[in-house]
C-alpha positions in Angstrom: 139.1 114.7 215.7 135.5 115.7 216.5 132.2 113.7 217.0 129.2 113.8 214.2 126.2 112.2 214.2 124.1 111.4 210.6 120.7 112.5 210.6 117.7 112.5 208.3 114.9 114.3 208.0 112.3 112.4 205.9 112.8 108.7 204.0 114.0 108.9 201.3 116.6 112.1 201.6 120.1 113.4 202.1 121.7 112.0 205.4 123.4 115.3 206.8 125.8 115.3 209.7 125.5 117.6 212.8 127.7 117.9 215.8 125.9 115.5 218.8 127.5 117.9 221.5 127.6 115.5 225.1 124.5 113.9 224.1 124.3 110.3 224.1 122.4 109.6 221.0 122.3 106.4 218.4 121.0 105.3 215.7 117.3 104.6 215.8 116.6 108.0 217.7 115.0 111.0 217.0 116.5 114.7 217.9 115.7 118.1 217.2 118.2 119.7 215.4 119.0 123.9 214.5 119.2 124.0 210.6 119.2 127.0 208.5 115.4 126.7 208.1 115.1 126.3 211.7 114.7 124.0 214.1 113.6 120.7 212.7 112.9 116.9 213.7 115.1 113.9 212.4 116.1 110.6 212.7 119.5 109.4 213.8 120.4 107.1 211.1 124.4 106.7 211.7 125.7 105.8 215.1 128.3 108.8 216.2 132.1 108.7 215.1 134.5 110.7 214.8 136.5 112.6 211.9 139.3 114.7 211.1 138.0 118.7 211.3 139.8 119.1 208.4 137.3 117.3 206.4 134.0 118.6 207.6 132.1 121.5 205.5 131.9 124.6 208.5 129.5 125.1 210.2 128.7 121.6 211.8 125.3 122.9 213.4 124.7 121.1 216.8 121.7 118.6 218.2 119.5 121.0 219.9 118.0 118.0 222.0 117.0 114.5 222.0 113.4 114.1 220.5 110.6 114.6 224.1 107.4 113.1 224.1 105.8 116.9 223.3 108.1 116.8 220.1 106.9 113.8 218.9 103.5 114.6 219.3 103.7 117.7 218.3 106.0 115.9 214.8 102.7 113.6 214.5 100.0 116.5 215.2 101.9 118.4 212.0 101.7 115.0 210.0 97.7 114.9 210.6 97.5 118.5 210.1 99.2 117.8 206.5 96.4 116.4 204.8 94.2 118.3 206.2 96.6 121.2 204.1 96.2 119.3 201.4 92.6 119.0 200.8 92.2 122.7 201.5 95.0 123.7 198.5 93.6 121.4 196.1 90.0 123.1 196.9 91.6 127.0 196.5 93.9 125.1 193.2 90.1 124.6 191.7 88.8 127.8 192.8 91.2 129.5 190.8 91.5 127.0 188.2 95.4 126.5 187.9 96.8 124.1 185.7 99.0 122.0 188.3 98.8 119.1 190.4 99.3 119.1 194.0 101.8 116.9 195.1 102.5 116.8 198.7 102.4 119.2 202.0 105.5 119.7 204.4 105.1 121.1 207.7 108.1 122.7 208.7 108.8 121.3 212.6 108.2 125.0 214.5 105.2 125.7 212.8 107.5 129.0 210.5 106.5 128.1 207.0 104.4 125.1 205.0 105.4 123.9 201.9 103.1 122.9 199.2 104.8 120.9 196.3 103.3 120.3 192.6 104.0 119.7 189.4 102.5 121.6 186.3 103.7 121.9 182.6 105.7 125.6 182.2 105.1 128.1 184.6 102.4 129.3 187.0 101.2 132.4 188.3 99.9 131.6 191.6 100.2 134.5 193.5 96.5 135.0 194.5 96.5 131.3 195.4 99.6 131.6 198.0 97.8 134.9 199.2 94.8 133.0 200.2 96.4 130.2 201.2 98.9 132.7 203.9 95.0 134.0 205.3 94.0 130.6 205.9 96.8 129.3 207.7 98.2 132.5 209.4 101.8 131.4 208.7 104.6 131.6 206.0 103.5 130.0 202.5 106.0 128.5 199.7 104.6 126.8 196.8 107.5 124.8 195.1 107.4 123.4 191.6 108.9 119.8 191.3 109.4 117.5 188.5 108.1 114.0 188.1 111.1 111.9 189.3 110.3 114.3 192.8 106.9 113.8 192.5 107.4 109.6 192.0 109.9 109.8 194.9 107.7 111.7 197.1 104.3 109.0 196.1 106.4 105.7 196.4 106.4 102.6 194.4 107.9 99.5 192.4 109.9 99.2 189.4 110.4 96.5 187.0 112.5 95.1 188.9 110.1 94.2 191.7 111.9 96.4 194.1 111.4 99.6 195.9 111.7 102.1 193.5 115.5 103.5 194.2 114.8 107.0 194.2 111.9 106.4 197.3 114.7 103.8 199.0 117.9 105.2 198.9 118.9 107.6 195.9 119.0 111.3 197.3 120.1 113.4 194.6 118.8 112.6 190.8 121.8 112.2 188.1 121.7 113.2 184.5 121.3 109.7 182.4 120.6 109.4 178.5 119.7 106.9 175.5 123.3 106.7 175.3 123.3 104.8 178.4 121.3 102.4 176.8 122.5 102.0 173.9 126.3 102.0 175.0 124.6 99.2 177.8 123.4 97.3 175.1 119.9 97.9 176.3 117.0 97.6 174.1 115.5 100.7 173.2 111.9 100.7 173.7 110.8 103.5 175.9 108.4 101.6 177.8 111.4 99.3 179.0 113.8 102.0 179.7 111.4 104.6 181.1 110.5 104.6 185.3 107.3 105.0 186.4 108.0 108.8 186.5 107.8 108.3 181.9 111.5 109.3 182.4 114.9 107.4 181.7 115.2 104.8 184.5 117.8 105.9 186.7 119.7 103.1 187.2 120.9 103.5 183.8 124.0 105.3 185.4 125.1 102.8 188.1 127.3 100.7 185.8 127.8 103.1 182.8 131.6 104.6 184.0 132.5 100.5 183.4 130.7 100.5 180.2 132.5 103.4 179.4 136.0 101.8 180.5 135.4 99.0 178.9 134.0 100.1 175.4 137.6 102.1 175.3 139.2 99.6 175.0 137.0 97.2 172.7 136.9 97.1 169.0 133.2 98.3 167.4 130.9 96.1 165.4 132.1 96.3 161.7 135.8 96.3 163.1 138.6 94.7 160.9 140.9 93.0 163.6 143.6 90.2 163.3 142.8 87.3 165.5 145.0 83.9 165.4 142.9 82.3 163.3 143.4 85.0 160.6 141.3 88.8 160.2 138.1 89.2 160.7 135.0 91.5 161.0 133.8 92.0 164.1 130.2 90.8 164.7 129.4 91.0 168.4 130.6 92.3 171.8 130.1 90.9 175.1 130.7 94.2 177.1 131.3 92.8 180.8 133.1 89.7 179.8 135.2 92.1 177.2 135.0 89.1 174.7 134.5 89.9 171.0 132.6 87.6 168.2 134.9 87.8 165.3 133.4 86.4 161.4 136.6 85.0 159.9 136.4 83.2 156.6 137.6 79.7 155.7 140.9 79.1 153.8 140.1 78.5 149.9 137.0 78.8 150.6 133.4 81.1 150.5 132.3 80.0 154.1 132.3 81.9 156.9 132.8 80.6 160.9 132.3 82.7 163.8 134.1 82.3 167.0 134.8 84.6 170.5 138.1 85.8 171.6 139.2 87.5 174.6 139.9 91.5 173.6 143.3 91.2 174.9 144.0 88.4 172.3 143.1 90.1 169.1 144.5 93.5 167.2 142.3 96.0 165.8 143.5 96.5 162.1 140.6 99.4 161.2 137.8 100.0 163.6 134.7 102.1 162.5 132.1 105.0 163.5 128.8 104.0 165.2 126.9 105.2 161.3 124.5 102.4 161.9 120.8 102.8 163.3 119.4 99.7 166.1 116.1 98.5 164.1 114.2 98.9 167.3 115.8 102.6 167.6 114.6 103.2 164.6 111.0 101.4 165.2 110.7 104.1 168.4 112.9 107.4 167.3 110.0 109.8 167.4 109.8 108.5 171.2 113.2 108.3 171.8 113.4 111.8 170.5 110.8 113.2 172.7 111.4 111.2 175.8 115.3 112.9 175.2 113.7 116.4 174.6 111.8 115.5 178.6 115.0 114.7 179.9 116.8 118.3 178.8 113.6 119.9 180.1 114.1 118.3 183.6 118.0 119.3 184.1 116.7 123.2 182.6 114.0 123.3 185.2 114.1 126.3 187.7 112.7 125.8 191.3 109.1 128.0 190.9 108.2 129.0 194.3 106.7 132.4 196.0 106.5 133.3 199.8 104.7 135.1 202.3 
């Protein structure tokens, strides 16, 4: 068994778990770590424990130290010298009139390298720019395209819901979701419900679609011809969760028609159908369902666009 600690490195992000060595560290403290990047500052977010060796990924890099009062200053000192990095590339960005938007500025803790992130539609030749940028700053340059669930999770915010946006909370990797989630969710189908405040699918579309998915296996589709105990019947409406069916059944010796739910496990499918049929309010929206569809397939394509000095 051996001792890890979980550390991050900025809020939101990945928790990643180094080796805390004999130091006596918690969560709630700040260390400086050795990463591949190089040294760097983080919070201890998990307390220690231990696990099997087995199961960790190799190499489990080691707390360097606990956090001093010169690393702390020195982690603020890099914060205030961030914006200052910022104004200056959005002044050179207009000098040499790119198309992008500058997004945010990373200090990397030693001082090696500053990141500038932005977004921009396609790609972007900014080689003089990361030139001029390296002269001003005496020290490694990387401009790194993002997309605009990164960019939305790096500027914060609320959704719908009223709550911290998930992706600037607690999310720290970005899943593939679809209109299929919605409409498998029984969602409506207006963009401008489903969309985040990054204009993309929300992303909590996936929490609960593999029990959508288990579910709907095993339920009849609307149009379905199914035998209940009260006789067959077309099936006119699913309650996904509760896996209860609406079932239209007509009257013995007569035209009428009465409705009434079963449980799924109470009722035989005798002919189920294909989903042919169009929502009205997918239809209302398709060009925008299309398009917002197309943004989605652009995101998971994108390639990191970056250069370095």
């Amino acid at each position: 068994m051996k001792n890890i600690v979980g550390i991050r490195f900025k809020k939101p992000g990945k928790i990643y778990f180094f080796d805390p060595g004999n130091f006596r560290i918690g969560k709630g403290d700040f260390v400086i770590v050795e990463t591949s990047m190089g040294e760097e500052y983080g919070e201890v977010v998990t307390n220690m424990r231990k696990i099997e060796e087995e199961k960790i990924v190799a190499p489990l890099k080691k707390v360097v130290r606990i956090a001093t009062n010169a690393d702390k200053k020195n982690y603020r000192e890099n914060k205030r010298k961030e914006k200052d990095a910022f104004r200056i590339c959005e002044e050179k960005i207009k000098k040499h009139q790119l198309e992008m938007k500058l997004v945010d500025v990373e200090y990397k803790f030693d001082n090696s390298k500053i990141l500038f992130y932005f977004t921009a539609d396609g790609r972007i030749d900014f080689r003089e720019l990361v030139k001029e940028l390296a002269s001003v700053f005496k020290t490694r340059i990387e401009l790194r395209q993002i997309g605009v669930r990164d960019e939305v999770k790096r500027i914060g915010g609320n959704g719908v819901c009223g709550r911290e946006l998930c992706c600037c909370s607690f999310l720290s990797n970005f899943e593939t979701v679809s209109i299929k989630m919605a409409k498998e969710q029984n969602i409506s189908l207006n963009p401008s419900k489903i969309s985040g405040n990054c204009g993309r699918l929300m992303c909590c579309l996936k929490y609960e679609q593999e029990v959508y998915e288990e579910k709907l296996a095993r339920l009849p589709k609307i149009g379905a011809l199914v035998k209940t105990e009260d006789g067959e019947g077309v099936v006119d409406g699913i309650e996904t969760l509760k896996e209860k069916v609406r079932v239209k059944i007509k009257e013995k010796d007569s035209d009428e028609f009465f409705f009434k739910k079963y449980d799924a496990k109470d009722i035989k499918i005798l002919k189920n159908v294909e989903d042919k049929k169009v929502d009205p309010e997918e239809q209302e929206h398709m060009a925008e369902l299309n398009e917002l569809e197309k943004l989605e397939e652009q995101d998971e394509k994108e390639l990191s666009n970056k250069d370095e000095i």
